[in-house]
N, C-alpha and C positions, 0 to 999 in steps of 0.2 A: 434763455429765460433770464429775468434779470431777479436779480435778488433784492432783499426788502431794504435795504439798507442804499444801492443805487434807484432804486425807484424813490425813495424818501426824497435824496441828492435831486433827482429829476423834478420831482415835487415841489422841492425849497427852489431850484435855479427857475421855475415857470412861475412861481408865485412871485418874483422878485421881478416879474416884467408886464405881471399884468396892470394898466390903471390903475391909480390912485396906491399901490401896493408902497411898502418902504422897503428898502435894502438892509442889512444885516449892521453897518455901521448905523445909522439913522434908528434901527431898532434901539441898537445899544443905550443910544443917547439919553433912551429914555425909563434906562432898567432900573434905577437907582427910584426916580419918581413915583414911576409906576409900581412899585414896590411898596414902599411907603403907603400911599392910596389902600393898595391893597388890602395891607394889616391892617388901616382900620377901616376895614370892610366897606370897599368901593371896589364896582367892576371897573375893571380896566378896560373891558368892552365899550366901557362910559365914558371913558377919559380918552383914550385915543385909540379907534377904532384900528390903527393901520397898523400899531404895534401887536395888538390882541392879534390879528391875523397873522402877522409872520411870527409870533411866536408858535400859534399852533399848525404852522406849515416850517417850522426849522428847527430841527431838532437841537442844533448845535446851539443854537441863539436863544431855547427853549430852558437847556440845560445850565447854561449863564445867568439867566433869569430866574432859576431856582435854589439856585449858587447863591443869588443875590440875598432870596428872598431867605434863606436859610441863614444869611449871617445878621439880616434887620432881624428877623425869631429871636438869635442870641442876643442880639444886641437890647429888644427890644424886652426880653426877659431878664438879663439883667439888671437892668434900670428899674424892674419893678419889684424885685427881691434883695436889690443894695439896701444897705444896713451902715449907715455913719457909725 
């Protein structure tokens, strides 16, 4: 029986060879952008269709993109509570 975590691995390495799909580096490329977008509330569904899918088929690449999206938050809270 396989467990949820290689079934996941199984999941993320088929998703990375079906058509039009993008690989984990090629995802990356675009964490920083898509992030951005995001916060001010754009799907990313809308902007690049192929990273939205391997995000939510990679967990690893998932969890990078939340990484990300959690230091624009600070970043982006910040900027709106500085005080010269």
């Amino acid at each position: 029986m396989i467990d949820e975590r290689m079934r996941r691995l199984l999941d993320c390495l088929a998703a990375v060879h079906r058509e039009g799909d993008i690989d984990c580096a090629t995802a990356a490329r675009h964490f920083t952008r898509l992030g951005e977008a995001a916060l001010n509330g754009a799907d990313i569904h809308d902007i690049l269709p192929q990273a939205a899918a391997h995000l939510a088929h990679c967990p690893d690449c998932r969890e990078e993109y939340e990484a990300l999206l959690a230091v624009l938050r600070a970043e982006q809270s910040s900027e709106t509570h500085f005080q010269p």
